[in-house]
C-alpha positions, 0 to 999 in steps of 0.5 A: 221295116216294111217288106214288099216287092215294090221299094216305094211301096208305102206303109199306111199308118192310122193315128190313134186315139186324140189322148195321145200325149204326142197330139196333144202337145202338137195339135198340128198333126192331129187327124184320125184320118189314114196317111202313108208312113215311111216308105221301105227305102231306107226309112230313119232307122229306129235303132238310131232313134232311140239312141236319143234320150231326149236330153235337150243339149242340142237345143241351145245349139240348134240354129233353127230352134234359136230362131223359130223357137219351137220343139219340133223345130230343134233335133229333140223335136224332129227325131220324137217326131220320125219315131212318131211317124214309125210307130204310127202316131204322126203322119208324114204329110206336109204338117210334119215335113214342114219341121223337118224342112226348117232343119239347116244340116248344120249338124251342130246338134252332132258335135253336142249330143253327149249320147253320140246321137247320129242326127246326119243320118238320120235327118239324111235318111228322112230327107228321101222320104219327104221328097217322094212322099210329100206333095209340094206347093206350085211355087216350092216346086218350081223353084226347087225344079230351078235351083237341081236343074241348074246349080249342080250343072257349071256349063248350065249355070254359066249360061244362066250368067250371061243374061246376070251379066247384062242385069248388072252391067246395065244397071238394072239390079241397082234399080230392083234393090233401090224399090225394095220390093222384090224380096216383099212380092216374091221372098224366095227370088229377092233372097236368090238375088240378094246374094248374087255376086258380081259377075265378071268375065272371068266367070265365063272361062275356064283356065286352068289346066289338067295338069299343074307340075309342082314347084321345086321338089314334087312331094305329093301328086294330088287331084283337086276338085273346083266345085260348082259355085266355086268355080264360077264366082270364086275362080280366085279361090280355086287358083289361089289353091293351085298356087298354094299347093304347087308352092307346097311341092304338090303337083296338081291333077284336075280332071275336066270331067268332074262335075257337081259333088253332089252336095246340094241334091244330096242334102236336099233328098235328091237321092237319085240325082245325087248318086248319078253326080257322085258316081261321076266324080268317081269315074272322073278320079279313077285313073289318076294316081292321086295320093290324095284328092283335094277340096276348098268348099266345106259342103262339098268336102263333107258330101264327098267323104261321106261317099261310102255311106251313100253308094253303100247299097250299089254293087259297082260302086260301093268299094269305089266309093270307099276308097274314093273318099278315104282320099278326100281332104280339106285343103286346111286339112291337107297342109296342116297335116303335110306341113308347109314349105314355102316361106311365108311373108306379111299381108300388111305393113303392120300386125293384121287382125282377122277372124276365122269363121267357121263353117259348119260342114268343116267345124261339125261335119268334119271335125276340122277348126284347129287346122285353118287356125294353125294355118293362118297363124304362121303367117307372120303378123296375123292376129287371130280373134274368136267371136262368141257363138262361132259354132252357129251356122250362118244360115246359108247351109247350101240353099237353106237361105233361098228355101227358109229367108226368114229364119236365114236373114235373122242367122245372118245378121247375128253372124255378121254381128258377132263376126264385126264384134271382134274388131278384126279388119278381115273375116277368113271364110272357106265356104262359098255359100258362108262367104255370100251370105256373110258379105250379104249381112255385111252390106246390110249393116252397112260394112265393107270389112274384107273378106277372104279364103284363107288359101287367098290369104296364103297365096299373098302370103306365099308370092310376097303380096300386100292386101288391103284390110 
């Protein structure tokens, strides 16, 4: 690592000679001209790259390398690629951000590497580094100015709905997407819209309260956080989560402070905007008491436990972060581990067949895929289908299929197909962002198969409602 007063302060790199095996086989990022290196704020760290032993297992697990298929769009690629530019053979400029760009965050690439190869971090410490050292396009950077000025911040985004609403309800969104021609003149803004929700009322209110008393017996008092998107175009879910935890004996805090997780700068390399969201969430937390804090949205919820990590290097919060996060747990997570109390009633007249996806940030991130399962199974009548590659991202990976459509859309398609192929009458999703690009792909092909977070499930469950499916 470099050492210099100024922690931006970029090392310069030559590339050597053009025999160089690794210019050879990417002529891409040939030049002998001089580029500015990894700058010395927590550049990927090479002892964790040369764990790495170049295998290939990640390849046929890799999303985007399935899709583009090049090496230095796989985790293989991208890391021969971050050692390339430490040891000064690979400049870090636009040619290679953009393989590093192409990476979803899936972290599939984790849970197959057989060496234990710590692609998160890596990919996460290098993420910062593109950001501040790689000039984009106007275009890139508007867009990008849109979606961290506006997503990560509830009351801003629900302005933004207001004019949505009206686009809606008067019709004119039926009429852009009859022309066809949106997504053909501006690629990024018809995927934006393309998994626009429909925006109701309810999306402008705020209704539940600070505090929630359990029903019957209180066993756990626990914090709960609403997320972003969550809380605007899936208020369904987070009352849904309500009922089932107080139904469950726990009684429910939710601080009106909270904001964003800090997911989606974070994944993004939005350092500094990432780490002023997590603090106040932190802060928001603090006094409650909590004996655990409670999460319904996958990114948010591997965001959120890997708080330590990021605040690490902060003398005031790197404890608070610590304990923050050990108290973190995925709602499935939560119940499966305290067990169910409530009785539990059929959805449907008959045997209900539903398939659960998995999101990656759950599956991967966080090691959960038995729990949902294990869930959903004890409500009576369920009948639990597996679809073939469920292990493959979706392609929406926070706002992958706003920046990269291309390679998104085809992820979709092949999610919502192998989902559709198992014969099941619901889809059981526990991602907002999963949710909108699958019911996306679904209407694409023409489907109107249902689709629900298992906590909406549990709750019909739980207050003895029937669902259509």
């Amino acid at each position: 690592m470099q050492t210099s007063e100024h922690p931006l302060e970029k090392t310069t790199a030559k590339i050597p000679a053009k025999d160089s095996n690794f210019l050879r086989q990417n002529p891409h990022l040939n030049s002998t001209e001089e580029y500015p290196g990894f700058d010395s704020q927590n550049p990927p760290d090479p002892n964790l790259i040369n764990t790495c032993v170049h295998c290939g297992f990640c390849l046929a697990t890799c999303p985007s390398y399935r899709v583009i298929g090049k090496e230095m769009d796989s985790p293989r690629g991208r890391i021969y690629l971050m050692d390339a530019i430490n040891n000064s053979e690979a400049p870090l400029a636009k040619t290679s951000a953009q393989h590093f760009d192409t990476c979803l965050g899936c972290l599939a690439c984790v849970s197959t590497c057989p060496s234990g190869v710590q692609y998160d971090k890596l990919i996460s410490a290098t993420r910062p580094q593109v950001e501040r050292n790689v000039p984009r396009n106007l275009g890139d950077r508007l867009l990008r100015l849109l979606i961290f000025n506006l997503f990560p911040y509830p009351n801003r985004l629900r302005l933004f709905l207001v004019p949505l609403f009206v686009y809606q309800k008067l019709g004119v969104q039926t009429l852009v997407r009859s022309t066809g021609l949106l997504p053909k003149i501006f690629p990024r803004l018809g995927a934006m819209e393309s998994i626009l929700p429909e925006i109701t009322v309810a999306s402008f209110q705020d209704n539940l309260p600070t505090v929630i008393p359990a029903k019957g017996e209180k066993r756990y008092r626990v914090g709960m956080i609403l997320g972003c998107v969550q809380r605007l175009f899936f208020k369904s879910v987070n009352e849904a989560t309500v009922r089932v935890l107080t139904a469950n004996g726990c009684e429910v805090i939710i601080p009106q402070s909270q904001g964003c997780c800090a997911a989606l700068p974070e994944h993004q390399g939005q350092t500094n905007q990432a780490h002023t969201l997590a603090k106040q969430m932190i802060d928001s937390f603090e006094e409650t008491g909590v004996d655990a804090i409670i999460i319904n949205a996958a990114g948010c919820g591997h965001t959120l436990k890997e708080y330590g990590h990021m605040l690490q290097d902060d003398p005031e919060y790197a404890e608070k972060a610590q304990a923050f996060s050990a108290k973190v747990k995925d709602v499935q997570e939560f119940l499966a581990e305290v067990g169910l109390t409530a009785p539990l009633s059929p959805l449907t007249e008959g045997e209900l067949t539903l398939v659960y996806q998995d999101a990656c940030h759950l599956l991967h991130g966080q090691k959960i895929s038995q729990q949902p399962r294990q869930l959903l199974q004890q409500i009576p009548g369920v009948k639990l289908r597996e679809p073939i590659d469920a292990a493959l991202c979706c392609g929406s990976a926070g706002v992958y299929n706003l920046l990269q459509p291309e390679v998104a859309d085809e992820l979709g398609q092949q999610k919502a197909e192998n989902l559709l192929n198992t014969g099941a009458t619901l889809i059981a999703s526990a991602n907002p962002g999963c949710s909108l690009q699958i019911l996306k792909h679904l209407k694409l092909k023409g489907e109107s198969i249902a689709l629900k977070h298992p906590m909406e499930l549990l709750d019909c469950s739980i207050r003895g409602e029937k669902i259509n499916a």
